[in-house]
Structure formats: structure tokens, C-alpha cells
C-alpha positions as CSV (number, residue, x, y, z in Angstrom):
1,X,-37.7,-91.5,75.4
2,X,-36.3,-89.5,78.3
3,X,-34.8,-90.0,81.4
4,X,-34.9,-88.2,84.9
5,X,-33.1,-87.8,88.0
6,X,-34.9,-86.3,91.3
7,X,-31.4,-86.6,92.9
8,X,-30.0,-84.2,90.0
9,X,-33.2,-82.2,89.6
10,X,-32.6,-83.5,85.8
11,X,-35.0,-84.6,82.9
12,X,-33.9,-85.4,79.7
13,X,-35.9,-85.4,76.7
14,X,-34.3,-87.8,73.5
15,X,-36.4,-87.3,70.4
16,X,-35.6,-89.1,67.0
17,X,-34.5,-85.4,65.0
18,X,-32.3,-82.4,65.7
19,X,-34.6,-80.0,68.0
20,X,-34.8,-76.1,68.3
21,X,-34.2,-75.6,71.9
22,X,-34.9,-72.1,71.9
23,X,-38.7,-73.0,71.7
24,X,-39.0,-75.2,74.8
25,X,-42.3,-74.8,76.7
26,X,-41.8,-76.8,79.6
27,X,-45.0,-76.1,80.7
28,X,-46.4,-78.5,78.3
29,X,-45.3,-81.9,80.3
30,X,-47.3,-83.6,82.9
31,X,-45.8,-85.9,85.1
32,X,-47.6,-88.9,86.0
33,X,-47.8,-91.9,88.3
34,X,-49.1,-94.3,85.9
35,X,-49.6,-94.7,82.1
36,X,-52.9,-93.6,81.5
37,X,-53.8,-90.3,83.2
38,X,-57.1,-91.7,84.4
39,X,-55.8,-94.4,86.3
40,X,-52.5,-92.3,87.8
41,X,-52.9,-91.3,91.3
42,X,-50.7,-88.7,91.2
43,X,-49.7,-86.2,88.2
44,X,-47.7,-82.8,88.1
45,X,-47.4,-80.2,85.5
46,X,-43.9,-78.6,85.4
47,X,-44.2,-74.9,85.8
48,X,-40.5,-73.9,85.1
49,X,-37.1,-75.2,84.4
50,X,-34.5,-73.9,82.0
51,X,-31.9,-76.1,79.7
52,X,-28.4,-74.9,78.0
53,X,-28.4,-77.8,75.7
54,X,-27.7,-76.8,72.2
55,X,-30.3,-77.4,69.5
56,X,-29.7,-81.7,68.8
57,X,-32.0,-84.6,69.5
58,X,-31.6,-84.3,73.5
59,X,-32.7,-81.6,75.5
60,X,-31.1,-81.4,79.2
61,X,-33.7,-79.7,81.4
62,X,-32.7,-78.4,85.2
63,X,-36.2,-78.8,87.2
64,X,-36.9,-75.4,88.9
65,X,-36.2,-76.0,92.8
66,X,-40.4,-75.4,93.6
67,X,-41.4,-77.8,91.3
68,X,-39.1,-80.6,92.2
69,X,-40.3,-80.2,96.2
70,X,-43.9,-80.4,94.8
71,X,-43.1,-83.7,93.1
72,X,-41.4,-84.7,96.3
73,X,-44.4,-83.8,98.3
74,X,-46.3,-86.1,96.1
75,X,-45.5,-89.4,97.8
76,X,-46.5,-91.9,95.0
77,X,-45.0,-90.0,91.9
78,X,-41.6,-90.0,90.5
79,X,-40.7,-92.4,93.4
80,X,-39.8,-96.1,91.2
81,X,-39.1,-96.5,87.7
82,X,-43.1,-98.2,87.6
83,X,-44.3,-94.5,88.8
84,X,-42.0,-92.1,86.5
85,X,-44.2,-91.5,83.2
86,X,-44.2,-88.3,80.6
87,X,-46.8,-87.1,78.3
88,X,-46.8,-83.5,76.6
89,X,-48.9,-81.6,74.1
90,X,-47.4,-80.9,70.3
91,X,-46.3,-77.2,72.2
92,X,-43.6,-78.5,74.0
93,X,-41.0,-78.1,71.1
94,X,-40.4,-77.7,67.1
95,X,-37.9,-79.0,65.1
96,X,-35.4,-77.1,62.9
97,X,-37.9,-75.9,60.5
98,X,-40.5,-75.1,63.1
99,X,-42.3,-78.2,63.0
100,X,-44.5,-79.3,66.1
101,X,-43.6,-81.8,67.8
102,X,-46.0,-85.6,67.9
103,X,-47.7,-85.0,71.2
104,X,-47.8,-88.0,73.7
105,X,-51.2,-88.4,75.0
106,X,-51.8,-88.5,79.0
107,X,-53.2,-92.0,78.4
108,X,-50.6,-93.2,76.5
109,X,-47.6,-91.5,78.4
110,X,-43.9,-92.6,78.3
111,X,-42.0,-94.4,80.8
112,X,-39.0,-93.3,82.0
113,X,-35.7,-95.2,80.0
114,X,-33.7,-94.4,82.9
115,X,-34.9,-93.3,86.5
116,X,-32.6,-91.9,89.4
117,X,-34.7,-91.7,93.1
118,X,-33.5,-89.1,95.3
119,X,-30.3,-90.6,97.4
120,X,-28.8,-86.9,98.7
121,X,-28.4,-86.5,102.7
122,X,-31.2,-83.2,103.4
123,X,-29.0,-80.6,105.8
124,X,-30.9,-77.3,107.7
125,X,-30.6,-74.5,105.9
126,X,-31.9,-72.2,108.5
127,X,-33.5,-72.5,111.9
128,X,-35.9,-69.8,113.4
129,X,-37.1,-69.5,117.6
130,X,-39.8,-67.9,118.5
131,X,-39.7,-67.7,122.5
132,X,-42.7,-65.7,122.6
133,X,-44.9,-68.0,120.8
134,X,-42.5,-71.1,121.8
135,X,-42.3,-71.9,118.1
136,X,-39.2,-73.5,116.2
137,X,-39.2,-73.3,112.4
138,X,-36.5,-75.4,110.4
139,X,-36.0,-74.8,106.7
140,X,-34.9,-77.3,104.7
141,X,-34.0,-76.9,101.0
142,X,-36.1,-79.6,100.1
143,X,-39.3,-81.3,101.0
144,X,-39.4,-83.2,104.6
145,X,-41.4,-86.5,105.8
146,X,-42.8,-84.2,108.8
147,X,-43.6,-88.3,110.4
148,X,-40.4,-88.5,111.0
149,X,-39.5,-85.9,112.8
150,X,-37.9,-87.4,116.3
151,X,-37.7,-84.6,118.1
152,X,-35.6,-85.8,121.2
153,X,-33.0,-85.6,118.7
154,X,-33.2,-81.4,118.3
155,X,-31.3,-80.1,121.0
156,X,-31.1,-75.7,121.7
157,X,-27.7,-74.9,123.7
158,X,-26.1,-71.6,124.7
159,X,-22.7,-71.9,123.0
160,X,-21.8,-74.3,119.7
161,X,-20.7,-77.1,122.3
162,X,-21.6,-78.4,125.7
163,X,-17.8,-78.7,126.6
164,X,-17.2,-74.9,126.5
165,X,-17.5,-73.6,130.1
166,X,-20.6,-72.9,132.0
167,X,-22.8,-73.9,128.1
168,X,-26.3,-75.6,128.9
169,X,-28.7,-77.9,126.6
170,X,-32.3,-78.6,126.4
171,X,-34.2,-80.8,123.7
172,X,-37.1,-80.4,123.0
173,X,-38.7,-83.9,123.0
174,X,-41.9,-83.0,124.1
175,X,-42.7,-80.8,121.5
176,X,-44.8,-81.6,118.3
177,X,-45.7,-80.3,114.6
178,X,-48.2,-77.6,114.5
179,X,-51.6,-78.1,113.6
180,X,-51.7,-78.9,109.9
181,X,-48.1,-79.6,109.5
182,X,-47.7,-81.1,106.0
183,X,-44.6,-82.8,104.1
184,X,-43.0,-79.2,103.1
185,X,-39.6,-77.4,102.7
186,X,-40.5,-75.6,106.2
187,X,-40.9,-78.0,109.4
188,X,-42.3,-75.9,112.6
189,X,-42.1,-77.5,116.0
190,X,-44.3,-76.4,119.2
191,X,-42.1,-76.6,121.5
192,X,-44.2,-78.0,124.7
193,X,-44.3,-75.9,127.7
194,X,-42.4,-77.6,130.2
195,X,-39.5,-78.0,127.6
196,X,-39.9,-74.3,126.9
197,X,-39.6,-73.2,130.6
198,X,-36.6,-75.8,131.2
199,X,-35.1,-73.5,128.5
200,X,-36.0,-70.4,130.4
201,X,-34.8,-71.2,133.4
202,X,-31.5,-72.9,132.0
203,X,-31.0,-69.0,130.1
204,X,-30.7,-70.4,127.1
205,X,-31.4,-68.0,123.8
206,X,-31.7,-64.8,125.8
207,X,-29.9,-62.6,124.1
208,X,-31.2,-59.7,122.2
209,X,-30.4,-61.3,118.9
210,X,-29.8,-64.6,119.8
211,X,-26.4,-65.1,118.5
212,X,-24.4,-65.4,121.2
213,X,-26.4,-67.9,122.9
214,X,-28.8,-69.3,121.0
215,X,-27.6,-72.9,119.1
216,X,-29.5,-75.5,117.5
217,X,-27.7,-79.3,117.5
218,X,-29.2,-82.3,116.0
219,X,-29.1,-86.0,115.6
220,X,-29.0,-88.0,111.9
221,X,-32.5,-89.5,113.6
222,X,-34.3,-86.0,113.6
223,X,-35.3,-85.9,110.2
224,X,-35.4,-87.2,107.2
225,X,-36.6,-86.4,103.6
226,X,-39.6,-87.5,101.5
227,X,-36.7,-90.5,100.1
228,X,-36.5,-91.6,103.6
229,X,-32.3,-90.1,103.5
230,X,-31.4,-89.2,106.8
231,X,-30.3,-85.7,107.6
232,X,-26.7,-84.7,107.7
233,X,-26.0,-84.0,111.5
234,X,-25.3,-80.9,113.2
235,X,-22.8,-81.6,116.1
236,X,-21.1,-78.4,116.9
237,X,-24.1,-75.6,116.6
238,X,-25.8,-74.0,114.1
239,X,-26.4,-70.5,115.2
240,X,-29.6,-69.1,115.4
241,X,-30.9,-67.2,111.7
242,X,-33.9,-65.1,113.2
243,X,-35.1,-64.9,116.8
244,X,-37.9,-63.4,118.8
245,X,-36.9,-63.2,122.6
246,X,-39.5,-63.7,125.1
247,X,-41.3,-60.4,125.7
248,X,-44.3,-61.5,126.8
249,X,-44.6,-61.1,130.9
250,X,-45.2,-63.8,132.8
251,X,-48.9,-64.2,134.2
252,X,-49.5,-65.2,137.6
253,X,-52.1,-68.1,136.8
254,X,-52.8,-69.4,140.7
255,X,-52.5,-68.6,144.1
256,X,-52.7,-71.9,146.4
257,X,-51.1,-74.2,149.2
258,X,-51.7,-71.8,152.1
259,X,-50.3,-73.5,154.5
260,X,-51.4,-72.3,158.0
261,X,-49.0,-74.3,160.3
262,X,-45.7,-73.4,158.4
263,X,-47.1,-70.2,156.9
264,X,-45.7,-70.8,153.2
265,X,-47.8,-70.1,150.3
266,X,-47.3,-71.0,146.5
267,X,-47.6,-68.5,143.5
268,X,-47.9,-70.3,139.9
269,X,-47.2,-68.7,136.7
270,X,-47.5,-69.3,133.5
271,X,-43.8,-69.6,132.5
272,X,-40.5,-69.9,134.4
273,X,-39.5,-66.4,136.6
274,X,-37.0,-65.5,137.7
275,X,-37.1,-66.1,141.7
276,X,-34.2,-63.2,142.3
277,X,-37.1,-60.7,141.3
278,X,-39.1,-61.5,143.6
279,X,-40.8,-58.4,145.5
280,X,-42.9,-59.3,148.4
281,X,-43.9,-55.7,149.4
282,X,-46.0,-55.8,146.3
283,X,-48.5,-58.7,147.6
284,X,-51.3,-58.1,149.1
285,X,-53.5,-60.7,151.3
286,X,-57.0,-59.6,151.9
287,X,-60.2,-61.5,152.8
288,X,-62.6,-60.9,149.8
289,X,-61.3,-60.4,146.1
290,X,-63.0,-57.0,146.2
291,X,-64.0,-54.8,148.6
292,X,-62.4,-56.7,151.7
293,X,-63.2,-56.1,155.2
294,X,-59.7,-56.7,156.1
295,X,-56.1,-56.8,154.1
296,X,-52.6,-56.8,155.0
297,X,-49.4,-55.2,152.0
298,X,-46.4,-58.0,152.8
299,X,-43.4,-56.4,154.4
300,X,-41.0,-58.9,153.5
301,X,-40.6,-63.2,153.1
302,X,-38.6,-65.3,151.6
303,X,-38.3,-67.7,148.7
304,X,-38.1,-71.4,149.5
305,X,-37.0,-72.6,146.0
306,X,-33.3,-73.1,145.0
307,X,-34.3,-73.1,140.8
308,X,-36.2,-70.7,138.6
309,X,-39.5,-72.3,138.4
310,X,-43.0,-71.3,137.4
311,X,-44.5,-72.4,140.7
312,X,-43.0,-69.8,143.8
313,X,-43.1,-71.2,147.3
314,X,-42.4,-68.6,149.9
315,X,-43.0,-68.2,153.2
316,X,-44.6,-65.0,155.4
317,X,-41.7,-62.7,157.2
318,X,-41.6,-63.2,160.9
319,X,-42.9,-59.3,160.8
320,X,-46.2,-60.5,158.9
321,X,-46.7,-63.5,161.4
């Protein structure tokens, strides 16, 4: 018989004579949903795993790390005691005298005597911000429902908590997975646009390296594993592992709202700037988008916005009137 634990990464193989654990080929079991192979849903064939066990009639395997999260991924395997079944081939192990052991067959596989599910909290093991691409990548060291990602719960702040002076926050509950976002050990979030430039213009994670600045917080609700275990929260900032700062310059996307009887015009962009930057010497009006009859180089104006935006209202200096 044998028993396994996903919480332990543990299987444990009981056979009815003294074994030679030196000759374990672990490759040789196949996991399976169901008794007989053809009728399973789901199966897995261990690829790894080492045991200290001394030579006896039980064999303690540790499951490698990659192979568990693959039978995690696998949502309908390994998940009850009525989906935990074993077969292997006469490979798998010899007995004192180098005997082979009786295969089980894949039709005819063994249920699990004993059968632990998974009941450990996940935690982050590393988060990773790209503000160019507005990309956040979590690793987890195990497999993550990505459907249950509840992302108003992820929060980015510029110091480990909001109560030290002059710190700002943004979630990022607008965000979503990226295309083809599967149950995995690696959860990446687009963060949406206007959640991205709210973080912009708030200066959050602008630092060089990010690590004075740059903190991720989150909720028990923002994740939880393949098990459905919540993940252990995060309430006083998790520095940033890798960061890409925003290099990319902004692009001016429209120019619109001319209004004639204040004189005020509105300059969009495709991300939050920075209106203290603002050079109107360098704008131009002119009355054709190439070769213009007539055109007039701004001497001056001012902005009307109080925030860092990516829409600019200004209006014309008194000069340029």
C-alpha cells in the first residue's frame, strides 16, 4: 500500500519484504485519478524525488518541488482519497537479492491507505514591476488558482506602511491576468492604465532600483492556492525583488478642446507627465499639418491643472493672444 501527503510533499511506499533502496527509480510510478488508467482523467509520471530511508519494507520518498506543482496544477488528481491512485512498472525497486519488484498495472492501480490534501497557507516569495510594460509578476512557491486572484486586494506603496510620513498607496484593482494566464507557480498581473498612471502621478516606485520606494502589500483575499488555502498576508511591505523603471517617454496622443472664447487648449498623453515640465516655447500652432501658410512658436502659457495628469489643459499667454 502507500500513503501520500501533498501538504508534506511525501509518498510512502509499504511493500510486504525488506527493500534495497539504493535501486529506486521513481520514474517508474504514475499517478492517477482513478483505478484504471483508461478511465482516469488525470495521471502524472513522477520525474524526480529522492528518499533517505534505509533499506526495510517502507520507502519515504520527498516529491521533487516541480513535480508536486504539476500535480497541483492538475485540478482533479491527488485532490480526495477517491482520486489518489499508484501503479508502477517491476523497475521501480528490487529486493535484497535483486529481485524485481510485482508491477501494479495502470488498470489495476492502488489506492491510497492514507491521503493528506494540501492544508499549508501559500506566502509570495518574490514580486517583480515592470513600469515600462505595466506588468506585475508574483512568484509563489507553489501552484496558484489564477481565478482567484482579487486584485483590489494587491496594493504598491512608497514606504512599508502608509502611516510613515508623506507614504502613498495605489491598488491595482483594475488590472487583470495576462493573456493565457494558467494555474502556475508565477501569477502576472496587467496592471490597467489608469491604475498605472495613478501610480505615476502618486511617484510611487521611482527609484532607480526600486527599493526605497517601491512596496507591495496584500490582503488574505488576493490569492489563493490550487487547495483553495488563502494566502498568508503581507501588511507591512514586501520590498520590491526586480524592477524596471519607466523609461519609455510619454507620447503626446491628441491635441483637442480649443477653446476660442477662453483660449485654453488640451494636450493628451499616453501616460501621466509631469505638468512642472511643461515647456511652452516648444509648441507650435500652425494652420496645416505640413507646409502651413501661416504658424506661430508659443512664447509662454500656463497650466490650468493642479495634479499630474495625462490630459494637459493650458491656456495661451496674454503675449500669444
Amino acid at each position: 500500500n502507500f500513503y501520500v501527503s501533498i501538504n508534506d510533499s511525501l509518498l510512502i511506499l509499504n511493500f510486504n519484504e525488506p527493500v534495497d533502496v539504493s535501486e529506486l527509480q521513481i520514474g517508474n510510478v504514475l499517478l492517477q485519478s482513478e483505478q484504471d488508467i483508461a478511465t482516469a482523467s488525470q495521471s502524472f509520471t513522477l520525474t524526480a524525488g529522492t528518499s533517505s530511508s534505509p533499506d526495510g519494507r517502507q520507502v519515504r520518498v520527498d516529491l521533487n518541488i516541480d513535480d508536486l506543482n504539476e500535480i497541483k496544477r492538475l485540478d482533479q488528481l491527488l485532490v480526495s482519497p477517491g482520486s489518489a491512485y499508484l501503479s508502477f512498472g517491476e523497475d521501480l525497486i528490487k529486493d535484497m537479492i535483486g529481485i524485481k519488484v510485482t508491477a501494479v498495472s495502470p488498470s489495476l492501480a492502488r489506492a491510497a491507505l492514507v491521503y493528506e490534501n494540501d492544508t499549508t497557507r501559500p506566502r509570495i516569495r518574490s514580486f517583480h514591476l515592470d513600469m515600462d510594460d505595466g506588468l506585475l509578476h508574483l512568484t509563489f512557491p507553489e501552484t496558484m488558482d489564477a481565478s482567484s486572484v482579487n486584485f483590489s486586494a494587491i496594493v504598491l506603496q512608497s514606504a512599508p506602511s502608509v502611516a510613515e510620513n508623506g507614504s502613498s498607496y495605489q491598488d491595482v484593482g483594475r488590472g487583470s491576468l495576462i493573456t493565457l494566464q494558467n494555474d502556475s507557480t508565477v501569477v502576472t498581473i496587467v496592471i490597467d492604465n489608469e491604475d498605472l498612471n495613478e501610480i505615476k502621478r502618486k511617484a510611487l516606485c521611482t527609484d532607480a532600483s526600486g527599493e526605497s520606494d517601491c512596496f507591495l502589500l496584500w490582503q488574505t483575499s488576493a490569492f489563493s492556492d490550487m487547495a483553495g488555502n488563502p494566502v498568508v498576508p503581507e501588511l507591512h511591505g514586501h520590498v520590491v525583488d526586480e524592477f524596471i523603471r519607466d523609461d519609455r517617454p510619454p507620447v503626446l496622443r491628441l491635441f483637442n478642446e480649443f477653446n476660442l472664447e477662453n483660449l485654453t487648449f488640451t494636450l493628451q498623453f499616453s501616460e501621466t507627465v509631469n505638468i512642472s515640465t511643461v515647456d511652452f516655447t516648444r509648441l507650435t500652432f500652425q494652420t496645416f499639418f505640413e507646409n502651413p501658410e501661416f504658424s506661430l512658436a508659443l512664447t509662454g502659457g500656463v497650466v490650468q491643472n493642479a495634479l499630474d495628469l495625462p490630459v494637459v489643459t493650458a491656456a495661451l499667454s496674454q503675449l500669444d493672444i
